[in-house]
C-alpha positions as CSV (number, residue, x, y, z in Angstrom):
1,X,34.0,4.6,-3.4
2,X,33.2,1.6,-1.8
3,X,30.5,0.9,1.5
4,X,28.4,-1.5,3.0
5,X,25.2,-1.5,4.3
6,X,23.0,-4.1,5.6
7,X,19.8,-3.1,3.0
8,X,20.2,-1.0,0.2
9,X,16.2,0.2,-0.7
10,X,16.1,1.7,-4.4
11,X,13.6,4.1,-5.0
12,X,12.7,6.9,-2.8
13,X,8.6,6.7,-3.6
14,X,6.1,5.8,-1.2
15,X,6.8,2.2,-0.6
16,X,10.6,2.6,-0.6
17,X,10.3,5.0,1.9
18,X,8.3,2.8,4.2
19,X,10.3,-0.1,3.8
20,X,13.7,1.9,5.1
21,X,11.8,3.0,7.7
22,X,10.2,-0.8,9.0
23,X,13.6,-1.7,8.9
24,X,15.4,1.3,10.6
25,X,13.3,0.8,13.1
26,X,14.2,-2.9,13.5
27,X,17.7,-2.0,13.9
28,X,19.2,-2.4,10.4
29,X,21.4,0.1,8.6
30,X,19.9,1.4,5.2
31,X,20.4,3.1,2.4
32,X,18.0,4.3,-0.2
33,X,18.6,5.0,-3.7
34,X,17.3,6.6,-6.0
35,X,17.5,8.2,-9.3
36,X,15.1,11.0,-9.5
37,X,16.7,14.5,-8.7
38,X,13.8,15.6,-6.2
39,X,10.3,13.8,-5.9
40,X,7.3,14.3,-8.6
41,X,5.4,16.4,-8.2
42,X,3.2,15.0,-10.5
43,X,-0.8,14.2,-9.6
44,X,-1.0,11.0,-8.6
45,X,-3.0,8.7,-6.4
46,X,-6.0,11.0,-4.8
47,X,-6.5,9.0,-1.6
48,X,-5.4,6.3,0.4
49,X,-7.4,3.0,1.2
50,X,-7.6,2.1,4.8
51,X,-4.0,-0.8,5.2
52,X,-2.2,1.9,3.4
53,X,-3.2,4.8,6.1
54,X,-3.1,1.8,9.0
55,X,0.6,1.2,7.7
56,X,1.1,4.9,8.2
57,X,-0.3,5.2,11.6
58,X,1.5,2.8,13.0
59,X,4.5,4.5,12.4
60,X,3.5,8.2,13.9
61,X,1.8,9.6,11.0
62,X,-1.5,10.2,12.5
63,X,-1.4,13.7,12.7
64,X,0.0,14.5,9.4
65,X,-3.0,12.6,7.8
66,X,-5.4,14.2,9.6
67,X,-4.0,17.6,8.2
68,X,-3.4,16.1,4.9
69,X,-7.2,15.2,4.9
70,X,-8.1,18.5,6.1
71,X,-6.6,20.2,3.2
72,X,-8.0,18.2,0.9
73,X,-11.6,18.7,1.7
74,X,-11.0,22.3,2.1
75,X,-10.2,21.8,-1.4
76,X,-13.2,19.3,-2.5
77,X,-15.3,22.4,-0.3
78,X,-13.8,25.0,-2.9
79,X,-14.8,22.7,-6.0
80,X,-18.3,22.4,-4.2
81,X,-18.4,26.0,-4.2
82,X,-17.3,26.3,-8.0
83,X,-19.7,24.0,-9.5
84,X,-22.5,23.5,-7.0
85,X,-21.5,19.8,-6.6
86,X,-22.5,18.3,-3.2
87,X,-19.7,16.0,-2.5
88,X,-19.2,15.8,0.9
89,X,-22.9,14.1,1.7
90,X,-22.1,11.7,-0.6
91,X,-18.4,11.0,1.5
92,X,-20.4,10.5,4.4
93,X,-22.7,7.7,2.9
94,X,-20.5,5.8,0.8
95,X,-16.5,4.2,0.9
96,X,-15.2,4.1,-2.8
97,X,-16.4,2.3,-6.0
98,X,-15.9,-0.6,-8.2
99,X,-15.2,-0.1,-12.1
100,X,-16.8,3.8,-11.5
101,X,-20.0,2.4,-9.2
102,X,-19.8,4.5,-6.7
103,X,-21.9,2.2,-4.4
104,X,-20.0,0.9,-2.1
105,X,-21.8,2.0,1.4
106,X,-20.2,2.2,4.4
107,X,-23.4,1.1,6.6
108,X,-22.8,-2.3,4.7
109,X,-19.4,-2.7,5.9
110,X,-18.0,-4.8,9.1
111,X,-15.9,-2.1,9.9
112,X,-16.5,1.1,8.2
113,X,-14.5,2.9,10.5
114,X,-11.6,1.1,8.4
115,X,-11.7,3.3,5.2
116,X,-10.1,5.2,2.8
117,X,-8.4,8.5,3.3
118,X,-8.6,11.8,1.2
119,X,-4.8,12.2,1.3
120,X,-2.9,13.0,-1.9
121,X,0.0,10.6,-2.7
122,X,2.3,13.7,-2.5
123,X,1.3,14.3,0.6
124,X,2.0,10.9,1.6
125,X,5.3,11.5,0.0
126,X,6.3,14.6,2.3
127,X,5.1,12.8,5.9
128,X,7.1,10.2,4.9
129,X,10.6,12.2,3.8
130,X,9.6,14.1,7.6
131,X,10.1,10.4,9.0
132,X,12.9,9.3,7.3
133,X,14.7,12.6,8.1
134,X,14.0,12.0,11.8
135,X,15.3,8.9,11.9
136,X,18.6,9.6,10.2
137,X,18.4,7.4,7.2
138,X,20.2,8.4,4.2
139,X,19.1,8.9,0.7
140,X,21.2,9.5,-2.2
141,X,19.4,10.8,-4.6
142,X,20.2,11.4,-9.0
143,X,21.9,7.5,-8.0
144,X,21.3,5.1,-11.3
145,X,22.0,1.6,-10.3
146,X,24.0,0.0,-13.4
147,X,24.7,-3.5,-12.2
148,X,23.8,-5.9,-9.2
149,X,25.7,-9.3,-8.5
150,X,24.5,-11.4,-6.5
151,X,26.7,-13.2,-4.3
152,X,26.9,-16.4,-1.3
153,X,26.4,-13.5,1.6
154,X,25.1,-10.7,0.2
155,X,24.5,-8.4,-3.0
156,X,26.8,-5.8,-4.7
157,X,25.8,-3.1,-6.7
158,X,27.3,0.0,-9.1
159,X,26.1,3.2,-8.9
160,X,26.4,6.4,-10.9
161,X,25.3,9.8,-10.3
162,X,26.5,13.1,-12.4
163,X,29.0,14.4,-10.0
164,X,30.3,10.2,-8.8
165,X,29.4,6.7,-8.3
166,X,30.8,3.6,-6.8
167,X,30.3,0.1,-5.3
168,X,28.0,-0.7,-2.5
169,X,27.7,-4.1,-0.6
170,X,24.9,-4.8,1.0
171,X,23.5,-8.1,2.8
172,X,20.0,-7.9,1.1
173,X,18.6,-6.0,-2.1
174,X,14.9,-4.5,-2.0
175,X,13.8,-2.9,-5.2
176,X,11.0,-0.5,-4.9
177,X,11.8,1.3,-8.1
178,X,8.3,1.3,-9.5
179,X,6.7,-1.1,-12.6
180,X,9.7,-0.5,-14.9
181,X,11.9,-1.5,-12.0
182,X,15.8,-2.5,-13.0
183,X,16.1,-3.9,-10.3
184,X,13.5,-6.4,-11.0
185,X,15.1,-7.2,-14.5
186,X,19.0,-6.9,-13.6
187,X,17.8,-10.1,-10.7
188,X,15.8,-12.0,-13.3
189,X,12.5,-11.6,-12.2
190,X,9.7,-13.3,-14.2
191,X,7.1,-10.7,-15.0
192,X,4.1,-12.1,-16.8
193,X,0.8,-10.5,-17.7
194,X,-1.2,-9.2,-19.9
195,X,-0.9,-6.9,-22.6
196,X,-2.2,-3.2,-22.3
197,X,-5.1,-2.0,-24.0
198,X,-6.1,1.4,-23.1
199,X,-4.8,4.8,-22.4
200,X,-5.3,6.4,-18.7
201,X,-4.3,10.1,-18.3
202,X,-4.6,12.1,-15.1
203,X,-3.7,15.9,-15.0
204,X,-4.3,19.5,-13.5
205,X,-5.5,21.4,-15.6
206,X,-7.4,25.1,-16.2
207,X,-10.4,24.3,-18.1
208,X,-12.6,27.5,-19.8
209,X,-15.5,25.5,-19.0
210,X,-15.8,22.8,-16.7
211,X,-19.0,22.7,-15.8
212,X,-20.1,21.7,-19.4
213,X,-17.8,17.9,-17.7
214,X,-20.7,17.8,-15.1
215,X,-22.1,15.9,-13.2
216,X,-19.4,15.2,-11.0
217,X,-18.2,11.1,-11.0
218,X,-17.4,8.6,-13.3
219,X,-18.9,9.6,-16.7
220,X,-19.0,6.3,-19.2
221,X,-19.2,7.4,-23.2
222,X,-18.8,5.7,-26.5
223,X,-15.5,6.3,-26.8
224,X,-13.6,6.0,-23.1
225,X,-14.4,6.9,-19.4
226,X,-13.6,10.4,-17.5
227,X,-13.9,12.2,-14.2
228,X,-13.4,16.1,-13.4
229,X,-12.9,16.6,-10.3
230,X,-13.3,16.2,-6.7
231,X,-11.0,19.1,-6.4
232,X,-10.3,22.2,-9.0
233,X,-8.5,21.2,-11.9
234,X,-8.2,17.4,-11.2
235,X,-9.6,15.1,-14.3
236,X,-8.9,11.7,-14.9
237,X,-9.2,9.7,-18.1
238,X,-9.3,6.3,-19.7
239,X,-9.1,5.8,-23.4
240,X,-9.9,2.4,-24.7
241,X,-8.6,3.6,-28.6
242,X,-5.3,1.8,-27.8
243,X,-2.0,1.9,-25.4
244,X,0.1,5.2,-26.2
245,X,2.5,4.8,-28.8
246,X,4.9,6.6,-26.4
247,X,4.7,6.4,-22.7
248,X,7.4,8.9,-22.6
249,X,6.5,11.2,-24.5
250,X,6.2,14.1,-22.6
251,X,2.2,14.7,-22.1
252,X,0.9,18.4,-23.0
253,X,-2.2,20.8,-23.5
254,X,-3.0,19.9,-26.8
255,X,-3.3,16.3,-26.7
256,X,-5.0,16.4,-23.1
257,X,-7.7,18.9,-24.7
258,X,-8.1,16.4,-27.8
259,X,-8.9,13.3,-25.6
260,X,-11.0,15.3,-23.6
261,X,-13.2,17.1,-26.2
262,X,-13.4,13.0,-27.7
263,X,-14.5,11.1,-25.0
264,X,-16.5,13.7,-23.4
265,X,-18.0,15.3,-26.3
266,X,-18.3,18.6,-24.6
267,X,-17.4,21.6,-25.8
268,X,-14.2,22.8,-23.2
269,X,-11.0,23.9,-24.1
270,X,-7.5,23.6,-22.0
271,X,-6.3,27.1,-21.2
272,X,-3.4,25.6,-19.2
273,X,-1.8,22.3,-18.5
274,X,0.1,22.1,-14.8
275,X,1.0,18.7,-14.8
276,X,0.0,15.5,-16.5
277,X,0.6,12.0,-16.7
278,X,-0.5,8.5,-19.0
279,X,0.0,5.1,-18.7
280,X,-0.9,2.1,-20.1
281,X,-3.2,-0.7,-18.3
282,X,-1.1,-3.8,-18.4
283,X,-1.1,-6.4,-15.5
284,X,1.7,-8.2,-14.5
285,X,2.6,-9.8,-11.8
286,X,6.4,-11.1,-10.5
287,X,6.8,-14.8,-9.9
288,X,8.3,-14.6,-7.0
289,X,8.5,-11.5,-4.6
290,X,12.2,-12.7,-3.6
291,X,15.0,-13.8,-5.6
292,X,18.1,-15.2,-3.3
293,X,19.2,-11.9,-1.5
294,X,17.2,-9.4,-3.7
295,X,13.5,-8.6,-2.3
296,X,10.7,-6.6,-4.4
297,X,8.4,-4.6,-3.5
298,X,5.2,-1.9,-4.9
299,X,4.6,-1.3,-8.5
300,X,8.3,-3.4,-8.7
301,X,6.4,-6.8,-7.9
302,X,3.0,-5.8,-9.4
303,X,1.1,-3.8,-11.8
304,X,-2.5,-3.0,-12.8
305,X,-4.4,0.0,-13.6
306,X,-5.5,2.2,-10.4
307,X,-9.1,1.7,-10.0
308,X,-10.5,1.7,-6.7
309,X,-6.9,3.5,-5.9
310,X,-5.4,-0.3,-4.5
311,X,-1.6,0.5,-5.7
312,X,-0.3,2.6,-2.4
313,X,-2.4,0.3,-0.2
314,X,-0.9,-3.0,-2.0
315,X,2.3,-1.8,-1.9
316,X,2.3,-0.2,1.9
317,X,1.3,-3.5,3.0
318,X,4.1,-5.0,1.1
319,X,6.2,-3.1,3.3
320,X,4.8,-3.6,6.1
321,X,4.9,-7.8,5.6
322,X,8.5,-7.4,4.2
323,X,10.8,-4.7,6.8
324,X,10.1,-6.6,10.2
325,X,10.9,-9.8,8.4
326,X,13.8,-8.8,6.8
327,X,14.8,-7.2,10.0
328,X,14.0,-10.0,12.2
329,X,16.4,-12.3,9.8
330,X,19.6,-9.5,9.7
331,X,19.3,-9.4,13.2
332,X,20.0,-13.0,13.4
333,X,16.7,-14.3,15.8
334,X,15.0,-16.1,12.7
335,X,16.6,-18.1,9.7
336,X,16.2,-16.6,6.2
337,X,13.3,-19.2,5.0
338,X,11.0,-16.6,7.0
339,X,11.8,-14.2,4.0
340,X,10.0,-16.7,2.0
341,X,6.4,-16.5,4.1
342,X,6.5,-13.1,2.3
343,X,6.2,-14.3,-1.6
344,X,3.4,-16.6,0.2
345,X,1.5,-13.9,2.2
346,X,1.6,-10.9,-0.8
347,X,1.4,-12.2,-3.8
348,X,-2.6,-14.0,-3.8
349,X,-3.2,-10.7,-2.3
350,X,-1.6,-8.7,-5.1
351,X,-3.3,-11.9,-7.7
352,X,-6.5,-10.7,-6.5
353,X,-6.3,-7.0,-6.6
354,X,-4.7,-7.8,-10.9
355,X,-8.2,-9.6,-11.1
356,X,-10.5,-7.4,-10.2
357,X,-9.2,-4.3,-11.5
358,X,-9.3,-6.4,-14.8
359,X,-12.9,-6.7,-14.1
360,X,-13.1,-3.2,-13.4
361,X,-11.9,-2.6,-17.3
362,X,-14.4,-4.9,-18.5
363,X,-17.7,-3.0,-17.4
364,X,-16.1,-0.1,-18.3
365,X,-15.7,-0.5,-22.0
366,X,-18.1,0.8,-24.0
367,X,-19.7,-2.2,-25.6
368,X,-23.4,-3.1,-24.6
369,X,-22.2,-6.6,-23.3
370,X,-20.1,-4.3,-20.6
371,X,-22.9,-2.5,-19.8
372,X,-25.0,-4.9,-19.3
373,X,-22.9,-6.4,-17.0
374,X,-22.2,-3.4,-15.3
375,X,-25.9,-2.9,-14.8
376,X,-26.4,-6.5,-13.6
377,X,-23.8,-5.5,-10.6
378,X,-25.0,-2.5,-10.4
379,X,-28.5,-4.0,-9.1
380,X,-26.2,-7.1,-7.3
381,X,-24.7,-3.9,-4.8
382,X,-28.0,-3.5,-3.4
383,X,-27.7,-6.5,-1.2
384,X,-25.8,-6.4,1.5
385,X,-23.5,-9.3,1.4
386,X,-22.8,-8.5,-2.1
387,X,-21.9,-4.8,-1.3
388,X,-19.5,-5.9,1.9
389,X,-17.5,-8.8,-0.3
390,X,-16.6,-6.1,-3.0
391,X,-16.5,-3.1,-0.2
392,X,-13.8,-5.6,1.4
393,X,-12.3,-6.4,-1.6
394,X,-11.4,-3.1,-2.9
395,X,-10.6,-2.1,0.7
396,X,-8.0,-4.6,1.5
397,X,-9.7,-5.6,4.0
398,X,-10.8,-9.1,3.5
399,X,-6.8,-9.9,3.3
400,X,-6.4,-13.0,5.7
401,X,-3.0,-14.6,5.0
402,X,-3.4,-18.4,5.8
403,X,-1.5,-19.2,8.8
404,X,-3.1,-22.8,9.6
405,X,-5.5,-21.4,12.0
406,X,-9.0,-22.5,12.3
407,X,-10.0,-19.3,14.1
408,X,-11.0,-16.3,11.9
409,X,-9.2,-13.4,13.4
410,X,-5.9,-15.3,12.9
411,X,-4.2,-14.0,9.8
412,X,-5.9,-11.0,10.0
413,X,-4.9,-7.6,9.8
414,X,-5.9,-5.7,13.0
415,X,-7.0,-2.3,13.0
416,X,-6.5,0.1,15.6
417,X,-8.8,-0.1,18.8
418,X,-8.6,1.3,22.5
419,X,-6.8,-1.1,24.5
420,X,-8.6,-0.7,28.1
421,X,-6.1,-1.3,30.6
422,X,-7.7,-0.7,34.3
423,X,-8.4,3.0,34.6
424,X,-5.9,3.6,31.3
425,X,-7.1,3.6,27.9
426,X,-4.3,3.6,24.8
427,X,-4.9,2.6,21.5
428,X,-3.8,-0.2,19.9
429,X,-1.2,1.7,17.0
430,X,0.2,4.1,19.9
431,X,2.0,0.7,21.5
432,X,3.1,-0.2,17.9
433,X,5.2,2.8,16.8
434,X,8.8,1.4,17.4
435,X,7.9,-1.3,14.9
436,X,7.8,-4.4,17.9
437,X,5.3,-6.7,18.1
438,X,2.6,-6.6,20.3
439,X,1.3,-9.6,23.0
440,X,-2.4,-8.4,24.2
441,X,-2.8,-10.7,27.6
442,X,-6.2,-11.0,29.0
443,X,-4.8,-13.8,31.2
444,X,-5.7,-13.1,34.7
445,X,-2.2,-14.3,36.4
446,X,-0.1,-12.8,34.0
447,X,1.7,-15.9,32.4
448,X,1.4,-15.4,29.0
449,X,3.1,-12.2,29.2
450,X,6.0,-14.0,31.3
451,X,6.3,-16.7,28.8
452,X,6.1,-14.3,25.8
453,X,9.3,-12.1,28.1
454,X,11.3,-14.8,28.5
455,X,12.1,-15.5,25.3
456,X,11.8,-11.6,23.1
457,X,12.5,-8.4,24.1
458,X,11.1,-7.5,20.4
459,X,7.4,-8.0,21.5
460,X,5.6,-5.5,24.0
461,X,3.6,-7.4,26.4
462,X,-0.2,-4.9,27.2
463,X,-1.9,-6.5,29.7
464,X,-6.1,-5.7,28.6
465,X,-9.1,-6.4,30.7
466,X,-10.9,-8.5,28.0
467,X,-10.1,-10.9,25.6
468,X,-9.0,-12.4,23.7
469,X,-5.6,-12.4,23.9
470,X,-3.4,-12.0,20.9
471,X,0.2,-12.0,19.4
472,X,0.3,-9.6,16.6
473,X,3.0,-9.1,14.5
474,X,4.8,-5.5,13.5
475,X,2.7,-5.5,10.5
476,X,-0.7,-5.8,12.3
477,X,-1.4,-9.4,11.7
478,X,-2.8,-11.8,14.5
479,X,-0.2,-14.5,14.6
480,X,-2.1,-16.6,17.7
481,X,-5.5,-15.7,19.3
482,X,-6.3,-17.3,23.0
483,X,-9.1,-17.9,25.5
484,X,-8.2,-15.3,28.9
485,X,-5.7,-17.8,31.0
486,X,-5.2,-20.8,27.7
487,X,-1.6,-20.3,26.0
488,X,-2.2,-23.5,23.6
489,X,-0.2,-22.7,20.9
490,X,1.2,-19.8,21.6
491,X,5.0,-21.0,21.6
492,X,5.0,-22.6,18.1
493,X,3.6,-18.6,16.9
494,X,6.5,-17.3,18.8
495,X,8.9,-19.7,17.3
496,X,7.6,-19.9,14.1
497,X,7.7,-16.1,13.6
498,X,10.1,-14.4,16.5
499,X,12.5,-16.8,18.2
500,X,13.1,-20.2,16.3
501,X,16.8,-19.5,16.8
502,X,16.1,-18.7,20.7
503,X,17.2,-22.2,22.9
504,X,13.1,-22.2,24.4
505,X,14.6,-24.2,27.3
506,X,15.7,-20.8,28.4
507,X,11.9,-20.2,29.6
508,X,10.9,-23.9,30.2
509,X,9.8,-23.1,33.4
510,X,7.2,-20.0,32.7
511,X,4.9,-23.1,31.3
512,X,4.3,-24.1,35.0
């Protein structure tokens, strides 16, 4: 069987999901693939930093993450209850950690409204599926991909599942099949790096004694790193005696209890293992993020190891940058060298999150060199400016992608706000749920929002009571900030992201 597509997605995690849906919603027909039977249920990712949930709420999920979040405090509330841990004073007062210092403090934060999320990745996973169910997209799922050619005006790919398979055409290619990707090695990706060195586990688990793992954070020993908790059951691990001999091996009770009783030293014993996982801590990172007609994406493009929980954040944002684009070009309105704006945007972001979770590693070994420059940071948090660059950091944050601006909100990724419109107040992400981009006009006759009309019907013109005005783009960035009634610059941002195939002599008279 043969069919055709405009974007084939494979990989039906997280970011795969969100990328079919950016691009559903900019009018392209996708299909998602992917060769896992059901999702995994596995324990993954624990929360959710503040792009990632932005990324989200942009596309309607707002209510699903608060319930998400609800359930998983009622859950931290039970562990309080278990081991006398006070956990959710400490939530109020501080935003996440760097390499297990938990000191990042949301009173030293620009915007610590911005933070992250106690949503599970599974979670994540379900609110997703609900949205790409409502908007009709398929997904096939048990579908190995076992060959992609690239070709002049578009990409062709086998498949092969246990009851068919077949050939799918497609115009473009996005792989979002995790850090092992095929897709990344059938295109020829580069994927350089280095090596792993250590051993993470995370698992649910019945322990006979947990509080004999207290207290409750990131515990540092002679012989690795580990963390029970904050919910029943939930430990995390790092070994630094070596990379597993065999990732996929299948992970079970006795070797989880014999890491544990080793780096903790505690006396416990693992009654029951209900899920588990390892992997190593190499960091690689892709060359490019785009290959002719075959895009990547998540884990696919980049991999580290997960402290500070930046993988679903990198990689939502990757989505976010990538769908409109991709849309925007299959719809015709912009030529395909705006695809390449997205190696340029992601990849120093994904180049800094490699470092510094490299970083992380080093003051957590247990060596006394590490720890002495762990406890030289340590003291380094206590300033202010030093606790917002690395609250930023970790955060995501102090992404700005470099759009030739001199101004500092341009390049930015906005987060939401009320928009005060007369006697009406909306919020910023409620205008941004069909995936359009967004013109904010303070100007007090109007003519931005004219000019802005004339040309797109893919950007949604709010006019606000104060300024300044702003385009921003589907994926939340300012493209061009403005003075109330000025529109300097405003028409090279619209043709250098929206329109550039739009005859702008169409709308030669809204300058006047």
């Amino acid at each position: 069987m043969k069919t055709s597509v405009d974007v084939v997605v494979v990989g039906a995690g997280p970011v795969g999901l969100l990328t079919a849906i950016e691009l559903t919603l900019g009018g392209v027909r996708v299909l998602v693939l992917d060769r896992l039977a059901a999702a995994s249920m596995a324990v993954k990712a624990m929360s959710v930093g503040p792009l990632g949930i932005e990324a989200l709420t942009r596309r309607g999920m707002a209510e699903a993450i608060a319930a998400a979040e609800a359930r998983s405090f009622a859950a931290m509330d039970e562990f309080t209850k278990q081991t006398g841990a006070e956990l959710r004073g400490r939530a109020s007062k501080y935003s996440g950690h760097f390499g297990g210092l938990s000191l990042i403090r949301k009173s030293a934060q620009k915007e610590p409204e911005r933070r992250p999320r106690l949503v599970r990745q599974h979670d994540v996973e379900t609110m997703l599926a609900d949205r790409v169910r409502a908007l009709g997209i398929e997904v096939r799922r048990e579908c190995d991909v076992t060959d992609v050619v690239q070709q002049v005006n578009g990409v062709e790919l086998e498949w092969a599942s246990p009851t068919d398979g077949g050939r799918i055409r497609c115009a473009y290619l996005v792989g979002c099949d995790g850090g092992r990707s095929l897709i990344r090695k059938m295109a020829g990706f580069d994927f350089p790096g280095t090596a792993p060195t250590s051993t993470f586990y995370q698992v649910v688990a019945e322990i006979d004694h947990p509080d004999r793992l207290l207290p409750i954070g990131w515990n540092r020993t002679s012989d690795g790193v580990f963390c029970y908790g904050p919910v029943p059951g939930r430990l995390f691990m790092l070994d630094f005696i070596g990379p597993p001999k065999d990732r996929q091996a299948p992970v079970t009770r006795e070797e989880i209890e014999a890491v544990l009783r080793r780096i903790s030293g505690a006396d416990v014993r693992v009654k029951a293992l209900e899920s588990g996982s390892r992997w190593a801590d190499n960091t690689r990172l892709v060359d490019t993020y785009r290959r002719g007609r075959v895009l990547l994406a998540g884990d696919a493009a980049h991999v580290h190891s997960p402290f500070g929980g930046q993988g679903l954040n990198l990689g939502f944002a990757d989505a976010a940058n990538l769908g409109w684009k991709l849309a925007t070009v299959i719809r015709g309105e912009m030529p395909e060298s705006l695809l390449d704006t997205y190696t340029v945007e992601r990849r120093p972001v994904a180049k800094a999150v490699l470092a510094n979770t490299l970083a992380q590693i080093a003051i957590l070994r247990p060596d006394p060199q590490s720890g002495a420059m762990r406890d030289l940071l340590a003291n380094l948090m206590q300033l202010d400016d030093v606790n917002r660059l690395i609250g930023e950091m970790m955060s995501g944050l102090a992404t700005r992608y470099d759009l030739g601006s001199e101004l500092d909100d341009v390049g930015r990724l906005i987060g939401d706000k009320p928009i005060s419109h007369g006697d009406a107040d909306v919020s910023l992400y409620d205008v941004m749920q069909d995936g359009m981009g967004v013109f904010l006009d303070a100007s007090t006759d109007g003519k931005a929002s004219r000019l802005v009309a004339a040309i797109t019907q893919r950007i949604r013109c709010v006019a606000v009571d104060t300024g300044p005005s702003m385009l921003i783009r589907p994926d939340a960035c300012i493209a061009w900030a403005g003075e109330q009634n000025s529109t300097d610059g405003l028409e090279d941002a619209l043709r250098r992201w929206f329109v550039e195939r739009c005859d702008l002599k169409c709308f030669a008279g809204q300058r006047e």
